[in-house]
Structure formats: C-alpha cells, structure tokens
N, C-alpha and C positions, 0 to 999 in steps of 0.2 A: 788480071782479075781483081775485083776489088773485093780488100776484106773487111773494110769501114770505113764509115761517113761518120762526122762529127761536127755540128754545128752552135756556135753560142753567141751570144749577144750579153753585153755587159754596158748598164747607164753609166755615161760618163761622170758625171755628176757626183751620183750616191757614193759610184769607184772613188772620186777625187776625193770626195767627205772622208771616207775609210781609210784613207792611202797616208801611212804615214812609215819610220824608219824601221819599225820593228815588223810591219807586212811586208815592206819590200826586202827585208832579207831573208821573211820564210816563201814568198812565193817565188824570185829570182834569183839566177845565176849573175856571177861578177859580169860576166859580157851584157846580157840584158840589162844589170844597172848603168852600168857605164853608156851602152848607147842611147840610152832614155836620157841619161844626163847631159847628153849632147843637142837634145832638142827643147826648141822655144815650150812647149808642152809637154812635159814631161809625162806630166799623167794619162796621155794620150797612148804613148808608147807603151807603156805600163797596161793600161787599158786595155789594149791589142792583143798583147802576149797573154793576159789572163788569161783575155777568152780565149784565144790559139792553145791553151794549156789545157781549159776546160773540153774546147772541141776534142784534142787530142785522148783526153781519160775518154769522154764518150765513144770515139773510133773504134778504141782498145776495148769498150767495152769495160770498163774496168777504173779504179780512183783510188779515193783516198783510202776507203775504207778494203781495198785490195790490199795494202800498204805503199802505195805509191806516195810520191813526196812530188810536190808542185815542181821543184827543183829539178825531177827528173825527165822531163819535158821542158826543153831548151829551145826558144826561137832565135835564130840565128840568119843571120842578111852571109849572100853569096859574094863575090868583088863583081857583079853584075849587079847587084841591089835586089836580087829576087830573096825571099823566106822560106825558109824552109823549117819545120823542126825535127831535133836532134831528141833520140830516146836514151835515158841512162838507169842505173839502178833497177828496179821491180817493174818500169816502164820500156824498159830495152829486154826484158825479162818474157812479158804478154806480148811487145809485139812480136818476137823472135818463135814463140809456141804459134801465133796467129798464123805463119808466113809471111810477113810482114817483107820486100824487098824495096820497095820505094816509097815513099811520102809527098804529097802534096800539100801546099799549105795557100789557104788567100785569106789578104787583110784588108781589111776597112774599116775606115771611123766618119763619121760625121761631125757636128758642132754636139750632137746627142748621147750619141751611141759609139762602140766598136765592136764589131765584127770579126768572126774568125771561122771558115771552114778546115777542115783537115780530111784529106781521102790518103787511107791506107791501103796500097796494092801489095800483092803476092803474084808469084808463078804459079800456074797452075798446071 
C-alpha cells in the first residue's frame, strides 16, 4: 500500500550558483559527499540528492519546520547501482508512525534540471 508520493525538481544552474562548502555540509552526509566527489559534475550529484531529500520531506508529509534536518534523509547507491534513500533522526521518526516498510526512490537530471521521485509503502 502506498503511504506517500513525493516529487521535486531542482535548476541546476541556480543549485550550482548556491552550492558552496558550508551548504554541502548542512544538507549532506559523508557518503553523499564523497560520491558527488567522484563525479566529472559534481553539482549534478548534489542536485539529485536535494531534490531526492526534498521529495522524501514531501512523502513524509513533513520537513524542516517538523524538526527534520536534510541530513536525515540519506541517498545511498546499492552494489547493483540502484538508489535508494535511507531515513534517520525525526525522519526515520514519521516514517516509522506512517507504516513506512519500503521506499522507492528514481533519479534524473538533464543538462537543466534534476529530478527526484520518492514512493513510500506500508503493510496494510
């Protein structure tokens, strides 16, 4: 059953303008830096995950002003290369009241844009 959708779109551009060392440590974890630092475009990766973070508060129904921290919504690659994110602190918090048992996550960017859906399931 599903208990949230969450969809966001984030300009690459305006993001890259923004994107400097003191936002990427309040909106990523050590693992999201480091794999962003491994790519030709870094701001691209970066880009991704926002909005993957942003869809994910939407899912939940719930952000910053809930007291969630960007931190605690983690996108994370499988040893298969699939995405998935990972909930912790006041985020692992709502999904866990929600019913929350699995997550889906899809990404995309263009030369524009990036993309991020997030479907949250439960047993019903």
């Amino acid at each position: 059953m599903v208990v949230g959708v969450g969809i966001d779109i984030v300009d690459l551009e305006e993001f890259r303008e923004r994107l400097d060392e003191a936002l990427i440590e309040e909106l990523f974890v050590p693992g999201e830096i480091a794999y962003a630092g491994t790519r030709a475009r870094p701001w691209e990766s970066f880009a991704v995950r926002f909005a993957a973070k942003e869809a994910a508060f939407k899912a939940l129904g719930a952000g910053l002003s809930q007291g969630m921290r960007w931190t605690d919504v983690e996108v994370v690659r499988g040893p298969d290369g699939d995405v998935n994110v990972v909930f912790s602190g006041a985020a692992l918090d709502v999904a866990r009241r929600l019913g929350v048992s699995s997550t889906r996550l899809s990404l995309s960017h263009s030369s524009l844009s990036a993309v991020a859906v997030v479907i949250l399931e439960g047993v019903s």
